[in-house]
TIZA-559427 format. One record per residue (C-alpha): residue number from 0; x, y, z; residue in one letter. Coordinates in steps of 0.2 Angstrom, whole numbers, plus 5000, padded with zeros to 4 digits. Example, Ala and Ser with C-alpha at 12.3 -4.5 7.8 and 13.67 -1.06 7.14 Angstrom:
BEGIN
<vexvex 0, <5062, 4978, 5039>, "A">,
<vexvex 1, <5068, 4995, 5036>, "S">,
This chain:
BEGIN
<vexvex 0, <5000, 5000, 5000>, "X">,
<vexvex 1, <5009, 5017, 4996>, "X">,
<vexvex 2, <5008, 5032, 5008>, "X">,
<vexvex 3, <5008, 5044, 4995>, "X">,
<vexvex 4, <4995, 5056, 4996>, "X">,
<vexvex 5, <4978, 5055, 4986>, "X">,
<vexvex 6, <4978, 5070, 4974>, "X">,
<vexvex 7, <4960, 5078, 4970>, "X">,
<vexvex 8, <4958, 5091, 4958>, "X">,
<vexvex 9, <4945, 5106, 4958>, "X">,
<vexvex 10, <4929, 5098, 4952>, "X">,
<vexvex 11, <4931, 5083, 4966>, "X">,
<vexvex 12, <4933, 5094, 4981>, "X">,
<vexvex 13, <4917, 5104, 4976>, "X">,
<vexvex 14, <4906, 5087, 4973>, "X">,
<vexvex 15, <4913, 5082, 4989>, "X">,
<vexvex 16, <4912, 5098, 4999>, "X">,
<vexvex 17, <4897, 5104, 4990>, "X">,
<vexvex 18, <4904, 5120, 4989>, "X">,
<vexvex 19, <4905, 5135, 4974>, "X">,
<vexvex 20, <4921, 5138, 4967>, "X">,
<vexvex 21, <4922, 5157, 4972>, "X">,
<vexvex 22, <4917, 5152, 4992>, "X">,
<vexvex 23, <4931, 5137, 4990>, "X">,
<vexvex 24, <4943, 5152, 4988>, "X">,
<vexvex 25, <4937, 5161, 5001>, "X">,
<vexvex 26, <4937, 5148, 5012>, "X">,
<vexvex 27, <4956, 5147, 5009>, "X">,
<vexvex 28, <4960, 5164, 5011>, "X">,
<vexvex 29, <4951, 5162, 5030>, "X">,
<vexvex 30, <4963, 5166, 5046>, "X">,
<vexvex 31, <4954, 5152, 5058>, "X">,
<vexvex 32, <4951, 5134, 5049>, "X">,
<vexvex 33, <4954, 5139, 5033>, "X">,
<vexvex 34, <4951, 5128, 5019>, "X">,
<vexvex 35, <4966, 5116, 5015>, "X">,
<vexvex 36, <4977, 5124, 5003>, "X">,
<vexvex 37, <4981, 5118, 4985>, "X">,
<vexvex 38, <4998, 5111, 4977>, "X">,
<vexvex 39, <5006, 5111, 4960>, "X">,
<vexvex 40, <5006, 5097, 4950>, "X">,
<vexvex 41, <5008, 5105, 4932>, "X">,
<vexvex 42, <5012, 5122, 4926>, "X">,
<vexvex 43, <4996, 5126, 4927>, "X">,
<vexvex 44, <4987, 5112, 4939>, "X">,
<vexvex 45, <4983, 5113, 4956>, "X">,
<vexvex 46, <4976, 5100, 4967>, "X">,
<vexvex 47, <4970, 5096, 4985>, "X">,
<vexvex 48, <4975, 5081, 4994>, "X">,
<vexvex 49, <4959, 5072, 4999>, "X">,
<vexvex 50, <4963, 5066, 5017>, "X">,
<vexvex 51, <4964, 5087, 5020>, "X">,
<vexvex 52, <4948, 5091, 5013>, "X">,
<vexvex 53, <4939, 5075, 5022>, "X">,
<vexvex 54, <4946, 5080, 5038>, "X">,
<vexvex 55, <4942, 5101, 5036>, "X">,
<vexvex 56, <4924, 5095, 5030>, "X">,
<vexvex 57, <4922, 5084, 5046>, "X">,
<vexvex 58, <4928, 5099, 5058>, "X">,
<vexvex 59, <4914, 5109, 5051>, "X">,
<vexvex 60, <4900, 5095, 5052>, "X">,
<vexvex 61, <4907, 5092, 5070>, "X">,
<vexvex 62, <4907, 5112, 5075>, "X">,
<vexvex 63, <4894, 5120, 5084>, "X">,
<vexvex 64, <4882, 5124, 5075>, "X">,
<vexvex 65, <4877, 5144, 5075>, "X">,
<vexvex 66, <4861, 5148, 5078>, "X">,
<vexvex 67, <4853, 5160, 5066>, "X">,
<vexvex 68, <4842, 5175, 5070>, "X">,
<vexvex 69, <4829, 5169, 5063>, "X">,
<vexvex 70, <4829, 5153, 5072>, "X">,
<vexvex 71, <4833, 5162, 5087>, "X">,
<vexvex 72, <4814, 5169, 5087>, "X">,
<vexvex 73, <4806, 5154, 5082>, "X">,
<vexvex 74, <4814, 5146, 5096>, "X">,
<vexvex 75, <4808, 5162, 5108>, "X">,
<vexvex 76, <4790, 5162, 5102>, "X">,
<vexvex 77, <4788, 5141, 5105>, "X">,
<vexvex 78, <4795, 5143, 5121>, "X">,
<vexvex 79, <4782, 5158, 5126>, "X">,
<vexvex 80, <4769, 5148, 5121>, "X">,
<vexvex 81, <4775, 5136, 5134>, "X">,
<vexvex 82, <4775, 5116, 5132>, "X">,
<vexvex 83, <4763, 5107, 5119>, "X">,
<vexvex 84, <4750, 5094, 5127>, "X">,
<vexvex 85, <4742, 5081, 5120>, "X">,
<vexvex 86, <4723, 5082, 5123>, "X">,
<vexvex 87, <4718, 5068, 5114>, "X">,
């Protein structure tokens, strides 16, 4: 079994991350977990190495999750409306 690297090139890491190409690139240019950088493999050829890309999409999916305003209020108006019971 070799130990080098698996190479994946543009296309793969936006079926697998589901991402757009202009967000990828932001992504990489982010200070805190920023996306895994690209390499040279041609003049002109970049690629990612899969096992980088796997592990930075499972840090997101195991990150907190932020709550958005709008769930935020949802969450405020069922809790006004205080516990649901079951009346039948």
């Amino acid at each position: 079994m070799s130990s080098d690297p698996q190479l994946i090139r543009r296309a793969d890491v936006l079926r697998i991350t589901g991402l757009k190409k202009s967000t990828l690139y932001e992504l990489m240019r982010l200070d805190i977990d920023p996306f895994p950088p690209n390499y040279p493999i041609s003049e002109r050829g970049r690629a990612w190495i899969k096992a980088e890309v796997i592990d930075w999409c499972e840090r997101r999916r195991k990150a907190e999750r932020k709550v958005t305003s709008i769930e935020k209020t949802v969450q405020l108006r069922l809790a006004e409306r205080g516990p649901i019971v079951n009346r039948g």
